[in-house]
Backbone as CSV, one residue per row, in Angstrom:
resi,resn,N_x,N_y,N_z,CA_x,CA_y,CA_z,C_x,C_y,C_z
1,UNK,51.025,73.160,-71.589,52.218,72.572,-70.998,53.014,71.880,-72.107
2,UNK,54.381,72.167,-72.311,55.129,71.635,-73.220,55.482,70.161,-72.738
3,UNK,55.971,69.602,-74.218,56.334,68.249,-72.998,57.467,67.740,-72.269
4,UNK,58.454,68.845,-72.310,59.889,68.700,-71.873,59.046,68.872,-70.188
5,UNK,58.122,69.790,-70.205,58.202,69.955,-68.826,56.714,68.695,-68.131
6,UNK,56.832,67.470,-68.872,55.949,66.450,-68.099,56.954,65.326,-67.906
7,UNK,55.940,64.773,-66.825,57.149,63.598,-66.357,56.283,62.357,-67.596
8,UNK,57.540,62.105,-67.679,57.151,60.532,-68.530,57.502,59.469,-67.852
9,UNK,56.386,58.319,-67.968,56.645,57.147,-67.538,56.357,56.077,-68.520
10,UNK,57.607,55.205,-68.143,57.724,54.592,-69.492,56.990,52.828,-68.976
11,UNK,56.398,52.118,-69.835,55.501,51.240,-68.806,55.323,49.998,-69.835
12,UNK,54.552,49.067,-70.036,54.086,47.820,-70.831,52.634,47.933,-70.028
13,UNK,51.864,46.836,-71.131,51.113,46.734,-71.045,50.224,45.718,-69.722
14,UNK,51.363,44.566,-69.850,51.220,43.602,-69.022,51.872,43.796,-67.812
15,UNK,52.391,44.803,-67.015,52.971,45.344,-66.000,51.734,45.941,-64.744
16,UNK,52.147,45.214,-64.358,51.023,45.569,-62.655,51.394,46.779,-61.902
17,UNK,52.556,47.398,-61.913,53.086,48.081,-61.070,53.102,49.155,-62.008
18,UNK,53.213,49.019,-63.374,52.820,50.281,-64.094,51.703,51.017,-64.284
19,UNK,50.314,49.658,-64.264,48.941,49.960,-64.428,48.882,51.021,-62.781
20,UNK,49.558,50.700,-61.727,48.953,51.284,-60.180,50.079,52.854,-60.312
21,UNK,51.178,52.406,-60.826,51.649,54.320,-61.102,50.925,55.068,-61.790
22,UNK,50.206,54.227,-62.874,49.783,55.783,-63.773,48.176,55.918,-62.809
23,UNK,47.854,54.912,-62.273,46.586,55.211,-61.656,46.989,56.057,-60.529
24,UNK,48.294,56.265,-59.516,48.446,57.239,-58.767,48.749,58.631,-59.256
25,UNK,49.220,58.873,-60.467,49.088,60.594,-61.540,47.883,60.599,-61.331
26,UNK,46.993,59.833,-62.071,45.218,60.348,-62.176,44.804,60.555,-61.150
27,UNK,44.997,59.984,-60.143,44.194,59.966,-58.581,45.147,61.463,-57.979
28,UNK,45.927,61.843,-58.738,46.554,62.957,-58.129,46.528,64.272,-59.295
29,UNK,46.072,64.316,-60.155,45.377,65.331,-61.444,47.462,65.217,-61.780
30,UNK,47.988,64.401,-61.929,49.419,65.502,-62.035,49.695,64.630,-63.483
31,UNK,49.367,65.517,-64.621,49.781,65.453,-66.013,51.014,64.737,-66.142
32,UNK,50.959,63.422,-67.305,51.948,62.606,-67.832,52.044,62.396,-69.216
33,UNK,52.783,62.058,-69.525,53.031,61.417,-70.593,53.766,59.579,-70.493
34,UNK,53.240,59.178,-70.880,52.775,57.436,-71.145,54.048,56.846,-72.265
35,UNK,54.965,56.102,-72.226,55.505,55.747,-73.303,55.817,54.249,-73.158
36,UNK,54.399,53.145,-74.167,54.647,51.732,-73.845,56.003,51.367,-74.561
37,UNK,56.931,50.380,-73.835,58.101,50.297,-74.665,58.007,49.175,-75.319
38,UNK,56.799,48.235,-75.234,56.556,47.052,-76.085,56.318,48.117,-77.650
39,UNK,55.908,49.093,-77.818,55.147,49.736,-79.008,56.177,50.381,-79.530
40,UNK,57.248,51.222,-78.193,58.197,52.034,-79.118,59.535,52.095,-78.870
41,UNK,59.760,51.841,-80.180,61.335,51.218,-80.143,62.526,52.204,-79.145
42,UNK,62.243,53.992,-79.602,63.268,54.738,-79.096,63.072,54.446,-77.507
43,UNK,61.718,54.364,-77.079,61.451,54.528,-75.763,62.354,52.816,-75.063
44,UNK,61.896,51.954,-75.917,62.993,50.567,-75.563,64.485,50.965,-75.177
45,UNK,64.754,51.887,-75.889,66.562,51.888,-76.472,66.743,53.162,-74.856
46,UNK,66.009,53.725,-75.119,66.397,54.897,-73.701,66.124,53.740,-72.396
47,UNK,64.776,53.462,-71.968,65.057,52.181,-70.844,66.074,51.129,-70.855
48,UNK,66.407,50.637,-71.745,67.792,49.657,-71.622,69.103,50.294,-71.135
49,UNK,69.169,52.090,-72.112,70.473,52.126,-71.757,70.454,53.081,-70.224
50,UNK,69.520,53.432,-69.330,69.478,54.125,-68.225,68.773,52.641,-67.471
51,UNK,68.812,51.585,-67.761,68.772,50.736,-66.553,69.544,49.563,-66.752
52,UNK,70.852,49.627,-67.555,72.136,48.843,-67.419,71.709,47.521,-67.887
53,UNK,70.562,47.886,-69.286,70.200,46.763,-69.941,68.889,46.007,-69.370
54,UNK,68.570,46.273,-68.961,67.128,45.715,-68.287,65.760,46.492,-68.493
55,UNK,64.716,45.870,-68.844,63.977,46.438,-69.375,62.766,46.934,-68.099
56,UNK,63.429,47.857,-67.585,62.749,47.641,-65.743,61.523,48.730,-66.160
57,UNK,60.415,48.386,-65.560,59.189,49.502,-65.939,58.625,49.222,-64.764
58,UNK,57.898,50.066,-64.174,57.883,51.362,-64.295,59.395,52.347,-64.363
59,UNK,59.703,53.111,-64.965,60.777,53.929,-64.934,60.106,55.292,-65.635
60,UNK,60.149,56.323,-64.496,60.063,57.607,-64.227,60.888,58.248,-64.307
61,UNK,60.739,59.496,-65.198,61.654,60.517,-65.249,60.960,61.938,-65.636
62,UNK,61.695,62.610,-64.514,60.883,63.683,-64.166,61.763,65.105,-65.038
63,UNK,60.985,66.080,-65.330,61.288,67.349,-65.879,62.455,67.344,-65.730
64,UNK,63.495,67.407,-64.325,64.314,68.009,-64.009,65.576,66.837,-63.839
65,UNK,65.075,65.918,-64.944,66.100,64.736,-65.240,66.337,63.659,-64.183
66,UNK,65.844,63.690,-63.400,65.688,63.004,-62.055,64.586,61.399,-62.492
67,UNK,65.212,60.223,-62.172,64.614,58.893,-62.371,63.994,58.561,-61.318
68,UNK,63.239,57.887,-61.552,63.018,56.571,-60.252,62.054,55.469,-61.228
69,UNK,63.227,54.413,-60.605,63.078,52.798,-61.118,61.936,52.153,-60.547
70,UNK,60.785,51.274,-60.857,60.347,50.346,-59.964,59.707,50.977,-58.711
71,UNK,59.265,52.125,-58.723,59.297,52.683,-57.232,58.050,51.432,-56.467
72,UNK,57.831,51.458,-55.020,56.835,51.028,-54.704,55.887,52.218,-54.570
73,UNK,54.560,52.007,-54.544,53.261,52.681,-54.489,53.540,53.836,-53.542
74,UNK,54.433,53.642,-52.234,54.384,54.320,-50.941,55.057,55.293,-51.233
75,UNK,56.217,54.722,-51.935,57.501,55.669,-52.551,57.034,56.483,-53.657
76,UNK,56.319,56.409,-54.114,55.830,57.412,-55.735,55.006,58.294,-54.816
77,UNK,53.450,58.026,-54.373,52.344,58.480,-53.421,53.544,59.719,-52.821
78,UNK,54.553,59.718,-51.765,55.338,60.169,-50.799,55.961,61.675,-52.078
79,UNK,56.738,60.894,-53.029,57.357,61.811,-54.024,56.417,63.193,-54.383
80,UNK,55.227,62.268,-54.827,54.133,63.225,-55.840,53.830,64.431,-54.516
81,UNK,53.687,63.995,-53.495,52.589,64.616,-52.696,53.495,66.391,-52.223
């Protein structure tokens, strides 16, 4: 699988709502790619400028260019399935 075609989620370390998204990929086998934005700068500079300066994480973005901000658990679970 190339990686244009995985969803990336971009997350911190100290984020609660990031630790329970990437635990809903694993609990669902569905391949990611991980990008902490405390560690990397480009991944900082893309979350600031697709969330109007705010450093909002969880922020998902899927193959087909499609986001979702902050989702809650119910709302990601619902998406993936």
């Amino acid at each position: 699988m190339m990686a244009e075609e995985l969803i990336i989620v971009y997350v911190t370390d100290w984020c609660g709502a990031c630790h329970r998204a990437l635990k809903i990929f694993k609990q669902k086998n569905i391949p990611y790619k991980s990008i902490n934005i405390d560690r990397d700068r480009a991944g900082e500079e893309f979350i600031l400028k697709v969330n109007q300066g705010m450093r909002s994480v969880p922020t998902i973005v899927f193959p087909d260019g499609k986001t979702l901000v902050e989702p809650s658990d119910q709302t990601l679970e619902a998406l993936l399935s």
